[in-house]
C-alpha positions as CSV (number, residue, x, y, z in Angstrom):
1,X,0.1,10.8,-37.4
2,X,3.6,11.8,-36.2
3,X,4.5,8.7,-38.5
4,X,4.0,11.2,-41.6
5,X,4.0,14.6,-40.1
6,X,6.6,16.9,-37.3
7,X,4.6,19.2,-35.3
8,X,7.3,21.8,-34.9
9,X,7.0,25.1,-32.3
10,X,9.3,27.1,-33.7
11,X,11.4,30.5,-32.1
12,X,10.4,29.0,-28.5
13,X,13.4,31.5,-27.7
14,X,11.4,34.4,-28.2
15,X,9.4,34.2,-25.2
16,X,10.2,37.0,-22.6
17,X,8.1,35.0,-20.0
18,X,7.7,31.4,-19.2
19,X,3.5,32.6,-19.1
20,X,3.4,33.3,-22.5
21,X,5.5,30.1,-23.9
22,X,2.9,27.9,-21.4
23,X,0.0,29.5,-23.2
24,X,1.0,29.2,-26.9
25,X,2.1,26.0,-25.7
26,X,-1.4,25.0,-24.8
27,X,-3.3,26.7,-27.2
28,X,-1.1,24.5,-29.9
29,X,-2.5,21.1,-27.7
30,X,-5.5,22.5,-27.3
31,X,-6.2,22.8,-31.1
32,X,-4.4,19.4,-31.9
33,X,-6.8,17.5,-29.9
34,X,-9.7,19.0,-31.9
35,X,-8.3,17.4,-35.3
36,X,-6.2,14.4,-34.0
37,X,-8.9,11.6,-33.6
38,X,-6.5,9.6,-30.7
39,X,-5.8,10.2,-26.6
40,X,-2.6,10.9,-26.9
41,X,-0.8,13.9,-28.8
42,X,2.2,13.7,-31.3
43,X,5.1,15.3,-30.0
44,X,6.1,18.6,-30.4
45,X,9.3,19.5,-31.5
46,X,9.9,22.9,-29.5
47,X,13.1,24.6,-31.2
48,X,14.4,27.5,-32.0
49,X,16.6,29.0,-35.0
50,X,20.5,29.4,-34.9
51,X,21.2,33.3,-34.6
52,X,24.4,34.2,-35.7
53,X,26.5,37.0,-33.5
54,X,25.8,40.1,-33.8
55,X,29.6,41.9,-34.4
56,X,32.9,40.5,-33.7
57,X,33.2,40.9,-30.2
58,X,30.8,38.2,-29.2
59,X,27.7,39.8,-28.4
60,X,24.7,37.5,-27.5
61,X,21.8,38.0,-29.6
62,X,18.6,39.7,-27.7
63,X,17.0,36.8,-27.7
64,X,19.6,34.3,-26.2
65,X,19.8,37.1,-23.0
66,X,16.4,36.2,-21.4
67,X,16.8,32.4,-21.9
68,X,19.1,30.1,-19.9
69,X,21.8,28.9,-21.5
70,X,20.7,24.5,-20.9
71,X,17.0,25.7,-22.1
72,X,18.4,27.7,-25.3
73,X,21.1,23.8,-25.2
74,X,17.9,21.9,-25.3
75,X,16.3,23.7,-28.3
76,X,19.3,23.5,-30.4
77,X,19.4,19.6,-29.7
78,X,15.7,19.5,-30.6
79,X,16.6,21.6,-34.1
80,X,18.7,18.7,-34.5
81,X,16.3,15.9,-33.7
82,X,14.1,17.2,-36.7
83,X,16.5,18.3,-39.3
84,X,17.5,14.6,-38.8
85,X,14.2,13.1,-38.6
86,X,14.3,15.6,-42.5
87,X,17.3,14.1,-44.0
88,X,15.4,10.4,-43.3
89,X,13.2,11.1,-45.2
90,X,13.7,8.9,-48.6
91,X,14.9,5.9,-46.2
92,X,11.6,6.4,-44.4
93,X,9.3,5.6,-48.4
94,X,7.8,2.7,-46.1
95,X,5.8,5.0,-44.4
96,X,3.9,6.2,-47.5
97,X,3.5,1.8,-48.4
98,X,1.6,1.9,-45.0
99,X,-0.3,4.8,-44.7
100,X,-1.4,3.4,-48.9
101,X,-2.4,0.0,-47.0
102,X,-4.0,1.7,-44.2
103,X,-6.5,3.9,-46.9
104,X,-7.0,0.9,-49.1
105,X,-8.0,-1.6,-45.7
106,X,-10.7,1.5,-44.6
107,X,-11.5,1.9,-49.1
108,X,-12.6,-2.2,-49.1
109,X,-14.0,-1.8,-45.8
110,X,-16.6,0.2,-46.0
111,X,-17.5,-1.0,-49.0
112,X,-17.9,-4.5,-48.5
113,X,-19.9,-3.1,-45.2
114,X,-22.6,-0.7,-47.1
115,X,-22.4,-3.0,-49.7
116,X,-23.2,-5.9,-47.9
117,X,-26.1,-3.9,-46.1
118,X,-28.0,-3.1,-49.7
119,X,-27.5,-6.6,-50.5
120,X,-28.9,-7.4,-47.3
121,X,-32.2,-5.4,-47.6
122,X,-32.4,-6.5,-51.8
123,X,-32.2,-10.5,-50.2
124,X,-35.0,-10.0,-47.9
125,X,-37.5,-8.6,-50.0
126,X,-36.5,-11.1,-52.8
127,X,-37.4,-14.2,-50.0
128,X,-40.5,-12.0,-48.4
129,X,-41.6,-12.8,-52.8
130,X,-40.7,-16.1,-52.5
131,X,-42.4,-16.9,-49.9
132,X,-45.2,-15.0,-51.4
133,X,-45.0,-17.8,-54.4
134,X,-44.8,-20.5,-52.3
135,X,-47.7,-19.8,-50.1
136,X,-49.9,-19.5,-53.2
137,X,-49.0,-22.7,-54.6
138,X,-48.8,-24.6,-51.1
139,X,-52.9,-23.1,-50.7
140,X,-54.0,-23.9,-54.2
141,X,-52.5,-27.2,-53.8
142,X,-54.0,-27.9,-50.7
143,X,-57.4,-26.8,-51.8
144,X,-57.4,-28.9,-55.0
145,X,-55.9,-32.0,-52.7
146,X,-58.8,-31.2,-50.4
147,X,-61.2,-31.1,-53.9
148,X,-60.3,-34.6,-54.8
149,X,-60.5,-36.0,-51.1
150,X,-64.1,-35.0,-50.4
151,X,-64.6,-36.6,-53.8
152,X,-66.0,-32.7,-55.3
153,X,-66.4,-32.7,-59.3
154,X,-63.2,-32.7,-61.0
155,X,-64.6,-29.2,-62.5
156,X,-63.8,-27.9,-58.9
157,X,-60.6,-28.9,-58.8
158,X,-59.4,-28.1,-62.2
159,X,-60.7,-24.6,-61.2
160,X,-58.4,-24.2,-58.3
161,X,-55.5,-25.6,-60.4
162,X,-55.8,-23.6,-63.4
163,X,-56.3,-20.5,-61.1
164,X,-53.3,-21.3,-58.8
165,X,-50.9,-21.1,-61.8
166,X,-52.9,-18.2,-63.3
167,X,-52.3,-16.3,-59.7
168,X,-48.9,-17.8,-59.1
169,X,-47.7,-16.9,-62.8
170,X,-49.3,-13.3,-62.6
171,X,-47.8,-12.4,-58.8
172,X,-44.6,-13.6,-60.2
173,X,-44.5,-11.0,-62.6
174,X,-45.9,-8.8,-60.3
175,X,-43.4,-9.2,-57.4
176,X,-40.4,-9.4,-60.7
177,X,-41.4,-5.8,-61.8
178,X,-41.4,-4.5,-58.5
179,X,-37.9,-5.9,-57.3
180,X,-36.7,-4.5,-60.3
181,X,-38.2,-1.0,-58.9
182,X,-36.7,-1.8,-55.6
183,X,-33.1,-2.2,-57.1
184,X,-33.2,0.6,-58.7
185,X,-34.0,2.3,-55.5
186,X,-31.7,0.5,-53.4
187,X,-29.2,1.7,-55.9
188,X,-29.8,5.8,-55.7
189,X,-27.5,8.4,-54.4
190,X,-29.5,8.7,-51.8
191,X,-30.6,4.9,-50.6
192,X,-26.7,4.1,-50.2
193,X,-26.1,7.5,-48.2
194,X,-28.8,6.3,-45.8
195,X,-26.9,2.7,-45.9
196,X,-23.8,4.7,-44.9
197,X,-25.4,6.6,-42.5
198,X,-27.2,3.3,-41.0
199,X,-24.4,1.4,-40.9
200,X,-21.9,3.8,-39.4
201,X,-24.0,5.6,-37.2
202,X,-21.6,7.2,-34.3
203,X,-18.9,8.2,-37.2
204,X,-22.0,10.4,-38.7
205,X,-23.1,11.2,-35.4
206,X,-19.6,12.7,-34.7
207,X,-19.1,14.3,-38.2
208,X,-16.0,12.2,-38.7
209,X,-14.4,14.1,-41.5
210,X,-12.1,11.0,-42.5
211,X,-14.9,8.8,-42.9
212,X,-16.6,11.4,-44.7
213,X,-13.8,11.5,-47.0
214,X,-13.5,7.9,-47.4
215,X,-17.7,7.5,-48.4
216,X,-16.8,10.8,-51.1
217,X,-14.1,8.5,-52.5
218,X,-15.8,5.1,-52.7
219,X,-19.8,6.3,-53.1
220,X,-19.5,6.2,-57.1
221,X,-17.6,3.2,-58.0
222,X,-19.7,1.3,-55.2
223,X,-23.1,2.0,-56.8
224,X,-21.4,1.4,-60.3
225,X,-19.9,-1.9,-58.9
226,X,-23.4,-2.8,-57.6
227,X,-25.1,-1.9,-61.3
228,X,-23.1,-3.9,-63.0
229,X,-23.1,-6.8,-60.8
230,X,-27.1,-6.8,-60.1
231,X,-27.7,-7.5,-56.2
232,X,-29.3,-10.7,-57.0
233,X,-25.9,-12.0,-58.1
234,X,-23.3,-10.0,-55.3
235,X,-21.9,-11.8,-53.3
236,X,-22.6,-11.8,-49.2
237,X,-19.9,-10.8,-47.0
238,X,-18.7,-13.2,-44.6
239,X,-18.2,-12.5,-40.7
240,X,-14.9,-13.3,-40.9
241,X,-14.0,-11.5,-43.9
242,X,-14.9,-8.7,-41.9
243,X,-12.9,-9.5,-39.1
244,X,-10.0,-9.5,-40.8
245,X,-10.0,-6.6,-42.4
246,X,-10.4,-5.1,-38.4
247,X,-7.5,-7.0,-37.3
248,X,-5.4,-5.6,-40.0
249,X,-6.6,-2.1,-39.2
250,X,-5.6,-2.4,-35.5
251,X,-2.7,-4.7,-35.4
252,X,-0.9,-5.5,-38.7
253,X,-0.6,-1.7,-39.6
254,X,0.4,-0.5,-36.2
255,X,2.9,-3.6,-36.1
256,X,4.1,-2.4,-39.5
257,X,4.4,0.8,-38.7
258,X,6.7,-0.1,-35.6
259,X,9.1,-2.0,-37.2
260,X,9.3,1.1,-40.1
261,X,10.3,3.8,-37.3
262,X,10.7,2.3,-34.3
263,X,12.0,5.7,-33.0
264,X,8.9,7.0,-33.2
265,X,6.3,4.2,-32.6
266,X,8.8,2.5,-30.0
267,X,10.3,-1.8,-30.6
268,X,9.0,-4.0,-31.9
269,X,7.0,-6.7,-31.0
């Protein structure tokens, strides 16, 4: 985060007491580890504002008396730490090219992942059909084969053929209506939350408000990508596909993001 945002704690000089700068100074940790999904904090810029004197003979501001002088030293230098971390900023444009890559990565993620999951489900009811089909024609073949071996009338056996292809041809229409119905429920609102929810189980389970965000953004387009594409025809997602849109995630971008601001992130690799 502290790639894109300064956590400043501003007028740290106005503390009479060391108590009460310790306890805003844990209250502001406290509530940054409720919204910063990560083990370690940002750091915080503690600072103060210049004063200017107060009349001509040199009086110290009220503030400046109850602080020592290397303390009130060391809040200047951090004052000047962020206004020059400020005037980076259009050298630092990178960072928004990176944090662009970063949403787009977690974007074609999750997508190709609840994607692939409806696609998933649509495939194995498709083959459950198939195999459906097949069985039929395997048994009415088998029975008319049977027919001709025991040497039945030929009556018999045209029977079993004509009512194979008459059973085959109707469940085929059968099972084609009701894959159609099943697309069209795969493809509801509702049917690719659940995906959502089934395939990222412990970032619903902690209400994780970015990937929350993330579904918001690609929930439309993915069920109007899906539509137009028909599950039959989308393509599966490959393993490794998958695996390297992770490896992007959790080393190109960091390793990108080092050699950007190195002051921050520390060297290089």
């Amino acid at each position: 985060m502290d790639h894109k945002l300064l956590i400043v704690l501003n007028k740290a000089d106005q503390f009479k007491k060391i108590h009460d700068f310790a306890r805003a100074y844990g209250s502001l940790c406290w509530n940054l580890s409720k919204v910063i999904p990560r083990k370690d904090l940002p750091r915080i810029f503690t600072m103060c504002l210049p004063v200017a004197k107060s009349d001509e003979n040199g009086a110290v501001p009220i503030g400046d008396e109850a602080l020592d002088q290397r303390a009130l030293a060391d809040l200047h230098q951090t004052r000047d730490d962020v206004l020059s971390e400020v005037m980076k900023a259009p050298k630092r444009r990178i960072d928004n090219v990176i944090t662009n890559l970063h949403d787009s990565v977690h974007l074609l993620q999750m997508h190709a992942v609840v994607a692939e999951d409806v696609r998933s489900r649509y495939s194995r009811r498709l083959w459950e059909n198939r195999m459906q089909e097949m069985s039929s024609v395997v048994l009415g073949c088998g029975m008319a084969g049977l027919g001709m071996y025991l040497s039945i009338p030929p009556q018999f056996t045209g029977g079993v053929v004509a009512a194979t292809v008459v059973g085959v041809g109707g469940m085929k229409w059968w099972n084609s209506n009701k894959l159609s119905d099943v697309e069209e429920q795969l493809l509801s609102v509702e049917e690719l939350s659940a995906s959502f929810q089934r395939t990222h189980p412990q970032e619903v389970s902690e209400a994780d408000e970015f990937y929350a965000s993330v579904w918001a953004r690609i929930r439309d387009p993915l069920r109007l990508s899906l539509q137009r594409t028909g599950l039959g025809d989308f393509p599966a997602l490959k393993k490794g596909d998958l695996a390297d849109l992770q490896r992007i995630l959790d080393e190109e971008i960091p390793r990108l993001r080092r050699l950007a601001s190195p002051a921050h992130s520390g060297k290089a690799d």
